[in-house]
Legacy VTK file of the C-alpha trace (Angstrom):
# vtk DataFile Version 3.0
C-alpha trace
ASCII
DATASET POLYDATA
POINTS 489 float
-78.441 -19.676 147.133
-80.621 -18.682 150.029
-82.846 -21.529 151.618
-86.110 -20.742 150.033
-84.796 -20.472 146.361
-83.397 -23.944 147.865
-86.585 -25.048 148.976
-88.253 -24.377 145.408
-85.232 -26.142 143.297
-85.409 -29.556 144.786
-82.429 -32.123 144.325
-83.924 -34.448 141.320
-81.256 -36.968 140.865
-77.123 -37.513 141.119
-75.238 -38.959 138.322
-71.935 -39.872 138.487
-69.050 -38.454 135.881
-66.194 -40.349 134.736
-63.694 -39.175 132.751
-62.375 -41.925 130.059
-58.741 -41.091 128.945
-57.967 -44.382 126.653
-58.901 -41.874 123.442
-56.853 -39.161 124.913
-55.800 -36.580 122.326
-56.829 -39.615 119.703
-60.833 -38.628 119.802
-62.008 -36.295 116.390
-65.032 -34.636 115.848
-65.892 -34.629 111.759
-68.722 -32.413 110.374
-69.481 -32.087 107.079
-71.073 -28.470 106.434
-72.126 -28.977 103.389
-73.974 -32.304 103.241
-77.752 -32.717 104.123
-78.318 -34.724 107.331
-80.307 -37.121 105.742
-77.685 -37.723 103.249
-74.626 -38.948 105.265
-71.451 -40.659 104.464
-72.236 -43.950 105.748
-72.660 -46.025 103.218
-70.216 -44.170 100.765
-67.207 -46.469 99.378
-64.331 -44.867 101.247
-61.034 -45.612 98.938
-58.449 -44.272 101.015
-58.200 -42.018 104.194
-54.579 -40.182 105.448
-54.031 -37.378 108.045
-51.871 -35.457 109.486
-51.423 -35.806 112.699
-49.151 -32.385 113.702
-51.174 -30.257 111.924
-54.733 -31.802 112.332
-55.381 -32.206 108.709
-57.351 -34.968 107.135
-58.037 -36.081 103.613
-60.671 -38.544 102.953
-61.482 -39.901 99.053
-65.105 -41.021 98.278
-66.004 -43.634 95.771
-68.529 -41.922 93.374
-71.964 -44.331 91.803
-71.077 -43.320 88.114
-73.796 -45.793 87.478
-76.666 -44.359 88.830
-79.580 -42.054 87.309
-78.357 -38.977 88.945
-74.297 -39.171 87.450
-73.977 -37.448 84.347
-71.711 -40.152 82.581
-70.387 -38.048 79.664
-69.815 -34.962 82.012
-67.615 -37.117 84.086
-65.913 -38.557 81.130
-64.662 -35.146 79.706
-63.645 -34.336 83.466
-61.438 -37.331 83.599
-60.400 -35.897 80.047
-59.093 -33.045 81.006
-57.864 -33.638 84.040
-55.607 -37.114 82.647
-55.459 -36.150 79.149
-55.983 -38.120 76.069
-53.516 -40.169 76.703
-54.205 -41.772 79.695
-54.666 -45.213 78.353
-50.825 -45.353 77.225
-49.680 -45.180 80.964
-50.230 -46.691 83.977
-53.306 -46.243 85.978
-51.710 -45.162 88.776
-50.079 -42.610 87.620
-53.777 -41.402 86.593
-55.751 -39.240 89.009
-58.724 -41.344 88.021
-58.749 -44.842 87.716
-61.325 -45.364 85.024
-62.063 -43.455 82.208
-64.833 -41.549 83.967
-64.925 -39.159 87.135
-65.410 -41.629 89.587
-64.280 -40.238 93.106
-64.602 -37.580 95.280
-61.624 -35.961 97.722
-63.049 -34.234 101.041
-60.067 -31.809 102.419
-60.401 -30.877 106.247
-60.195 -27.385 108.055
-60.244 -27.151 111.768
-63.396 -25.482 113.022
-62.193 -24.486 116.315
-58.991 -22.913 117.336
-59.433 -23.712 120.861
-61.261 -27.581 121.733
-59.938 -27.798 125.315
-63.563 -26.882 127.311
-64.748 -29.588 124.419
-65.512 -33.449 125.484
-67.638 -36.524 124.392
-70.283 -37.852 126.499
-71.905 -40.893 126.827
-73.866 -42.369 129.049
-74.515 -46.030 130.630
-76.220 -47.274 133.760
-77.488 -43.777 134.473
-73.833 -42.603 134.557
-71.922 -40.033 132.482
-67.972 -40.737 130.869
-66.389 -37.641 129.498
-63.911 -38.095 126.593
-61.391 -34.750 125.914
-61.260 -34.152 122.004
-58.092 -33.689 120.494
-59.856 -31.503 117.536
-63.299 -30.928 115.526
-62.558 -31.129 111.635
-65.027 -29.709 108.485
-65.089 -31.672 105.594
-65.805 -30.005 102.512
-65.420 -31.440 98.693
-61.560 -30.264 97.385
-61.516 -29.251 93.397
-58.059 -29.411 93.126
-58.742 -31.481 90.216
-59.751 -28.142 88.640
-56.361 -26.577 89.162
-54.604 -30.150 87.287
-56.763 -29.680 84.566
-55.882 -26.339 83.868
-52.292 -27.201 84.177
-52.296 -30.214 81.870
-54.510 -27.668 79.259
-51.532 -25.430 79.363
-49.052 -28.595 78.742
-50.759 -30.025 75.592
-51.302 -26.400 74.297
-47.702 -25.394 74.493
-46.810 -28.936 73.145
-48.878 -28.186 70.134
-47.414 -24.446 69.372
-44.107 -26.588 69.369
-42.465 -25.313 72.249
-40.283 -28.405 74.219
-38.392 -28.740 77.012
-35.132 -26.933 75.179
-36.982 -23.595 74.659
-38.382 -23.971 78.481
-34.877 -24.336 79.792
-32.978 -21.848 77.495
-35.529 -19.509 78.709
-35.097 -20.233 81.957
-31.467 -20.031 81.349
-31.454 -16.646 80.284
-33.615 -15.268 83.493
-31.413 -15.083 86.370
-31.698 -13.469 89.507
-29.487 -13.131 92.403
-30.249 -11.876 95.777
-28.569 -11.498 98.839
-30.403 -12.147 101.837
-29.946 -9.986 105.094
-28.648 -11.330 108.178
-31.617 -13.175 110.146
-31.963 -11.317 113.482
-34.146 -13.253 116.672
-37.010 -10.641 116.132
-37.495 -11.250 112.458
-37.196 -15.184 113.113
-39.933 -14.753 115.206
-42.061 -12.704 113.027
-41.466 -15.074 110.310
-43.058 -17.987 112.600
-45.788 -15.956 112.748
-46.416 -15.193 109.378
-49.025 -17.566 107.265
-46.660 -18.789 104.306
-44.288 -20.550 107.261
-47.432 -22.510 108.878
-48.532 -23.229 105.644
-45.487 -24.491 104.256
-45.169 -26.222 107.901
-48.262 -27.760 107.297
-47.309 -28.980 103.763
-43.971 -30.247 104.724
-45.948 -33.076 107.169
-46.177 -35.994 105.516
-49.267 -37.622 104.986
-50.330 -41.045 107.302
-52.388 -43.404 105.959
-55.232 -45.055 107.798
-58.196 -47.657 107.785
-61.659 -46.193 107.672
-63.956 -48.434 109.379
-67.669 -47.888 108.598
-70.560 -46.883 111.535
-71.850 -50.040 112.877
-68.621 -52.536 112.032
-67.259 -54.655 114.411
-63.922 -52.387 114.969
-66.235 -49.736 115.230
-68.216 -50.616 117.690
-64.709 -52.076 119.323
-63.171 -48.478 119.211
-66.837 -47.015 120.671
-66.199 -49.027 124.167
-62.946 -46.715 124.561
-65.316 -43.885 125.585
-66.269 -45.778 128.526
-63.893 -45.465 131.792
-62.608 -48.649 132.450
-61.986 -47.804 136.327
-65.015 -46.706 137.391
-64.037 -47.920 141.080
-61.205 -44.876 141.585
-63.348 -41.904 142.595
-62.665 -39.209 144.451
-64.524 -38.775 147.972
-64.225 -35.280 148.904
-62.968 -31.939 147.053
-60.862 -29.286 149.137
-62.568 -26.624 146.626
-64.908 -24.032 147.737
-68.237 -24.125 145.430
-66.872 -21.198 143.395
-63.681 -22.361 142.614
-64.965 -25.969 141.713
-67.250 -24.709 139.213
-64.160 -22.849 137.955
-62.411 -25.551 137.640
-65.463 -27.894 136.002
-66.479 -25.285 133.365
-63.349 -22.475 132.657
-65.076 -18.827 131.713
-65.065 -18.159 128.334
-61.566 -16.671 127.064
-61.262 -13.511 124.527
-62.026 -14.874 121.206
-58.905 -15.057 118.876
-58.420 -12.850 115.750
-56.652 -15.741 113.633
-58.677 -18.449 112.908
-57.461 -21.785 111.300
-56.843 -22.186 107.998
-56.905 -18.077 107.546
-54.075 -15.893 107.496
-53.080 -14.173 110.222
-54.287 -10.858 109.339
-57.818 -12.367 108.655
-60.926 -12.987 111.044
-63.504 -15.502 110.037
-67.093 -13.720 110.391
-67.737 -16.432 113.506
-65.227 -14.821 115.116
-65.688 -11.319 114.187
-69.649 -11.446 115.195
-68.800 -12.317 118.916
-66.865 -8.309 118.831
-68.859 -5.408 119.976
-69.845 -3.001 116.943
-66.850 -0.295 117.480
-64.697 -3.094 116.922
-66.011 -5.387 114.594
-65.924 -1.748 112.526
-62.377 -1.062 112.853
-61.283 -4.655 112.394
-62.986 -4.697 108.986
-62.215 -1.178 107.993
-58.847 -1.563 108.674
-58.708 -4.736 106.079
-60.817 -2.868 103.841
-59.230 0.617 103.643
-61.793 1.884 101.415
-65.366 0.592 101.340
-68.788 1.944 100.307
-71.544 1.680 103.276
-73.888 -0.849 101.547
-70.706 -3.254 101.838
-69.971 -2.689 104.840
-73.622 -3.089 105.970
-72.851 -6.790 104.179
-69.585 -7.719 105.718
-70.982 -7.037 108.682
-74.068 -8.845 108.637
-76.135 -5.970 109.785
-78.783 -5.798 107.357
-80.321 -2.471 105.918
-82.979 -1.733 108.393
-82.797 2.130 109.463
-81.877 1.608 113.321
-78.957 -0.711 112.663
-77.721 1.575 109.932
-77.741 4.371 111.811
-75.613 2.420 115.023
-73.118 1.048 112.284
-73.348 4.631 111.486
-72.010 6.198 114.187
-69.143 3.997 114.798
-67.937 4.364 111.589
-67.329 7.819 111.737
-65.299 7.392 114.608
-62.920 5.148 112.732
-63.304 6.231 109.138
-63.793 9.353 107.148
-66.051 10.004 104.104
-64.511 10.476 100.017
-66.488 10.572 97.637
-69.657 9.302 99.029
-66.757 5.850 100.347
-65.856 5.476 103.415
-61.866 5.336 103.834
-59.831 4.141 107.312
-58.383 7.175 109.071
-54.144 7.848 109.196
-53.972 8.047 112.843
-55.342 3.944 112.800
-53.559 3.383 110.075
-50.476 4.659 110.743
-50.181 4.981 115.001
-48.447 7.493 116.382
-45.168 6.618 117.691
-44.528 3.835 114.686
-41.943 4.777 111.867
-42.425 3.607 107.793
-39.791 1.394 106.052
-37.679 4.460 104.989
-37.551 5.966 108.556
-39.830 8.558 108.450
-42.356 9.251 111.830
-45.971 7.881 111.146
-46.961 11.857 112.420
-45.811 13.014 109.102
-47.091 10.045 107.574
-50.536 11.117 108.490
-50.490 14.708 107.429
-49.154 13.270 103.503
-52.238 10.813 103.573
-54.799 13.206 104.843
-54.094 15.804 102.840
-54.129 13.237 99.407
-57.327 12.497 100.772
-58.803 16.050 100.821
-57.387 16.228 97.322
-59.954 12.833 96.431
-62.332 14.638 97.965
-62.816 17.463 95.758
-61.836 15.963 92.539
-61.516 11.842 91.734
-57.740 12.037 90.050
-55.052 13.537 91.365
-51.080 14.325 89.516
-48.654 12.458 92.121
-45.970 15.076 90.884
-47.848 17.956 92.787
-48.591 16.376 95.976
-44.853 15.082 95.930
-43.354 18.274 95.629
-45.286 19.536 98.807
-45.738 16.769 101.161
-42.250 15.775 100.879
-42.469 12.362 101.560
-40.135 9.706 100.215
-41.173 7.916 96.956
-41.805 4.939 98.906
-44.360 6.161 101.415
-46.067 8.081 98.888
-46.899 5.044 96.728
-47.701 3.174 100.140
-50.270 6.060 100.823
-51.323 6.285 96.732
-51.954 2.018 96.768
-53.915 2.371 99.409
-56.615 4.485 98.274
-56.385 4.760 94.731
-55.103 3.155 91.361
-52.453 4.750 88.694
-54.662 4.756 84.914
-52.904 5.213 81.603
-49.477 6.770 83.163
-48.331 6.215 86.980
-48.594 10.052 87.530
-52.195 10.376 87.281
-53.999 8.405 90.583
-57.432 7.670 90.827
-59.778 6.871 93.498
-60.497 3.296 93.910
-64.304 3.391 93.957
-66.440 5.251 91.852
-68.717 8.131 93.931
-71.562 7.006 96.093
-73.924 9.153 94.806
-76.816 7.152 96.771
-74.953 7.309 100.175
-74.703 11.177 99.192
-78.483 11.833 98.351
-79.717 9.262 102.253
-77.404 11.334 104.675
-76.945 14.456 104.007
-75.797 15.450 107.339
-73.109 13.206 107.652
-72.265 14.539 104.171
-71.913 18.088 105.701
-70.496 16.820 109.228
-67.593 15.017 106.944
-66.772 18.216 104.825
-66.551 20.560 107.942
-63.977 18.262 109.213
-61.946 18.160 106.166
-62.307 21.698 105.477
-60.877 22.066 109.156
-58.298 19.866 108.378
-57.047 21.574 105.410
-56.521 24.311 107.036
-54.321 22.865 109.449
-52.576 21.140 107.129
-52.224 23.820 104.624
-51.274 26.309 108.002
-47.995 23.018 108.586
-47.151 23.047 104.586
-46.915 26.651 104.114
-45.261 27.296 107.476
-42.410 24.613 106.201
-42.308 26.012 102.732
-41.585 29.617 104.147
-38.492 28.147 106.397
-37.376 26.713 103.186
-37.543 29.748 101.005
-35.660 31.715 103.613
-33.011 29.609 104.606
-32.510 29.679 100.277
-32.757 33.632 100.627
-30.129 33.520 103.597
-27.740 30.583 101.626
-28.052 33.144 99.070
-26.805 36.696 101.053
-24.111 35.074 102.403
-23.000 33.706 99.285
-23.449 37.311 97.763
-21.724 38.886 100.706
-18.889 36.760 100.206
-19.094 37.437 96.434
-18.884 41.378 97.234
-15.807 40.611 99.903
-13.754 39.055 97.269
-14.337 41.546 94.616
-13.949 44.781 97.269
-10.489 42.922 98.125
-9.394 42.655 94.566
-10.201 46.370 94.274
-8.075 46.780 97.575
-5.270 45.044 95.883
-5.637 47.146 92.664
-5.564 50.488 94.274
-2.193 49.548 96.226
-0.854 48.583 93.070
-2.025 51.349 91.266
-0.339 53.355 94.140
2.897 52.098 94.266
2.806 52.513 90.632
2.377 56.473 90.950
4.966 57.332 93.713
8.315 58.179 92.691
11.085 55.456 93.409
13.205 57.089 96.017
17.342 57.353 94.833
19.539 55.156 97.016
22.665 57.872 98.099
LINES 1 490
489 0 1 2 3 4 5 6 7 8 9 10 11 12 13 14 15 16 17 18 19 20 21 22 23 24 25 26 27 28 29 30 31 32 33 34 35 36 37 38 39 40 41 42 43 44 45 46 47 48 49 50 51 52 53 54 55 56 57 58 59 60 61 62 63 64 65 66 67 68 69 70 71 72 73 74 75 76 77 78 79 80 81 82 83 84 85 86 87 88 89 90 91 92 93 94 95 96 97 98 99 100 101 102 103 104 105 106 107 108 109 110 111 112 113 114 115 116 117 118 119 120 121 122 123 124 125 126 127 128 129 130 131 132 133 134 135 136 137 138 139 140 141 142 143 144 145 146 147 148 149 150 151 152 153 154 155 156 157 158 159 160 161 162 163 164 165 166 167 168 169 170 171 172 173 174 175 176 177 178 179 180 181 182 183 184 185 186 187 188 189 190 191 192 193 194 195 196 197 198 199 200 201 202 203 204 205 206 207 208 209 210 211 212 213 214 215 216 217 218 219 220 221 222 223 224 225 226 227 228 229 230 231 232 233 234 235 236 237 238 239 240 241 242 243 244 245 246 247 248 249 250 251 252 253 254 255 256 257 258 259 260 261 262 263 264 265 266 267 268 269 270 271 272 273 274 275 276 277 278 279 280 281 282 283 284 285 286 287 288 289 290 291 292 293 294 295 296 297 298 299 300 301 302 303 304 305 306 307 308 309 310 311 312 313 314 315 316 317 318 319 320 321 322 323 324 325 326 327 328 329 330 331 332 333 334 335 336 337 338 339 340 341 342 343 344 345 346 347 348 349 350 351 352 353 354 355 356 357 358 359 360 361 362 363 364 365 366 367 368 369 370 371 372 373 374 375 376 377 378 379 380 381 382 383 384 385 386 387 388 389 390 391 392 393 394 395 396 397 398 399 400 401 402 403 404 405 406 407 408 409 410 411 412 413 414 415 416 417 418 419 420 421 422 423 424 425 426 427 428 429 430 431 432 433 434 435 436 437 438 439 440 441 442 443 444 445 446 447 448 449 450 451 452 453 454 455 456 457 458 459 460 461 462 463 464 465 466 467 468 469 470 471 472 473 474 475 476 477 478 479 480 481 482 483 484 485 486 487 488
């Protein structure tokens, strides 16, 4: 800062900053998304409250007014119905998910809504000073319906109970189904893939077990107890002098902003909440999505990505997509050489090269006609089964027999009719494709043929050998045959 910009930005006021650890890695954040602001929490009836601490999750249940003008009473009496059955009365209560005969609670399930909290603090502030509090995490409460998913289960129950079918038929049937597999030898790379992978944090996550704690309301005497923990208590250790350089102190006071993550909490892995995916630039946001999609028609892509339908942001969505995509049937589908990368391999072994060529040229087949027969791309592609139905699931859908494919969405006609010079760019490009690929098929097809025409000479040749040395044999025969026998004296 030169001296006049300092001369014009005058030094108002200093206010110390403490930093308060007593709520170290203790101190949550709760939002609820979907509850007004003037409607809070605060003077719900909270019944019971557990978290996890490992995993960050929290599960708070609300007492619900069944009394008041706005509960339906007999709507929340056939809930509790179906969800505890009609014979709820003849157990105990607390074996009942409700209590009463009537809906009369409400379960709030967390999910975290940051991955990363650690640039993230509380402040307060008291005699014109500031104390900092880290947070440990910042959790979204939202209403859980797993209720929905019990009721459904215990429907199921009593129906099966009434059709007569018991336990014996439910374990003679599973009796009868039995399947055994033999699991391959876990190697370090696949134990560490398997980490990764969503089901193993979930079940992770699952496997916590749940700690119960006391809820005290806004306002209560532990409350406001607890609140006095964001104040430092040593406010006399300071630190006189920094051997930072101005740079590298503000460095150090407010980190620059890391590459956002693609997995987000509470997604799996190969997921991106829209958060997230709105802080990419456009060429990426595009791929991301159309490599999750595979196939999707513009207008919802224009609505994944938040990009409205006005003309100019059209067009810029547009142009990136054709650099990451390719145009069937009026859809837009992911290109091979994303999909499958160059120097990668499928599960049977075969080289993602020839990979693409199989895909592309089913693709060129969607475009001229919706179905296709997999028998006659099979017999020239030559692909194993495996990758073919890899390619086939990808873009399309077997209907009334597995041989006949179709194309997963139905033609764009309107996407056909608005740009009709994409329409023409895309169809150059396949019809230049084609005859590459057509150029690489028949080229292979020809090597075949001949080494079957050359199997086939030297199989004659030897045929013609054989018979020419019988004849051989014959003639000396016949030879020996004809000469007289010469008279021993």
């Amino acid at each position: 800062m030169g001296p006049v910009e300092a001369e014009n930005d005058p030094l108002v006021a200093e206010i110390p900053v403490y930093l308060a650890k007593t709520l170290t890695e203790q101190l949550y954040i709760l939002q609820y998304p979907v509850r007004p602001r003037s409607h809070t929490y605060d003077d719900s009836s909270i019944l019971k409250t557990k978290i996890r601490p490992r995993s960050g999750q929290m599960e708070m249940e609300l007492g619900l007014q069944t009394r008041g003008p706005t509960f339906d009473r007999s709507k929340g009496e056939q809930i509790a119905l179906n969800v505890d059955g009609a014979f709820r009365d003849k157990r105990d209560s607390e074996d009942n998910y409700y209590k009463s005969n009537v809906m009369d609670k409400l379960v709030l399930t967390s999910t975290k809504a940051l991955s990363d909290v650690s640039r993230y603090a509380v402040g307060v502030m008291r005699d014109n000073s500031l104390h900092l509090t880290p947070v440990a995490s910042v959790l979204a409460l939202r209403p859980c319906f797993s209720y929905l998913d019990q009721a459904d289960k215990r429907g199921k129950q009593e129906r099966k109970e009434m059709m007569g079918e018991g336990e014996d038929s439910e374990e003679e049937e599973k009796a009868r189904k039995v399947t055994v597999q033999f699991e391959k030898p876990e190697t370090e790379k696949s134990r560490k893939a398997k980490e990764k992978s969503y089901g193993f944090l979930l079940r992770q996550i699952r496997e916590e077990p749940w700690v119960d704690v006391t809820y005290h309301k806004y306002g209560s005497e532990r409350s406001e107890f607890e609140m006095r923990k964001l104040y430092c208590m040593y406010e006399d250790e300071h630190i006189d002098q920094f051997n930072l350089d101005p740079n590298e102190y503000l460095k150090q006071l407010v980190p620059p902003t890391e590459e956002v993550q693609s997995v987000t909490p509470g997604l799996p892995s190969h997921l991106m909440s829209r958060s997230a995916l709105s802080s990419l630039p456009l060429h990426d946001r595009v791929k991301i999505v159309m490599m999750n999609a595979g196939v999707a028609s513009f207008t919802e892509l224009l609505g994944v990505l938040g990009c409205g339908t006005a003309s100019e942001t059209a067009l810029s969505v547009l142009k990136v997509l054709q650099q990451v995509a390719v145009l069937v049937q009026g859809n837009w589908v992911v290109k091979s050489d994303i999909l499958y990368p160059k120097d990668g391999k499928s599960e049977s072994g075969v080289v993602n090269e020839l990979i693409q060529r199989g895909r592309d040229y089913v693709l060129y087949l969607f475009t001229k006609n919706s179905t296709l027969l997999r028998n006659e791309i099979a017999e020239l592609i030559k692909l194993p089964s495996n990758d073919i139905k890899e390619i086939l699931r990808g873009v399309a859908r077997y209907r009334a027999s597995r041989t006949i494919w179709e194309f997963l969405l139905p033609t764009d006609k309107t996407f056909l009719k608005k740009y009709p010079d994409v329409v023409q760019r895309q169809q150059m490009i396949w019809q230049s494709r084609n005859e590459q690929l057509s150029h690489v098929f028949k080229e292979k097809q020809i090597k075949q043929e001949d080494g079957g025409k050359a199997s086939t000479s030297s199989s004659s040749l030897k045929k013609a050998r054989g018979s020419r040395g019988k004849m051989d044999t014959a003639e000396d025969q016949s030879d020996s045959q004809s000469k007289p026998a010469k008279l021993r004296k």
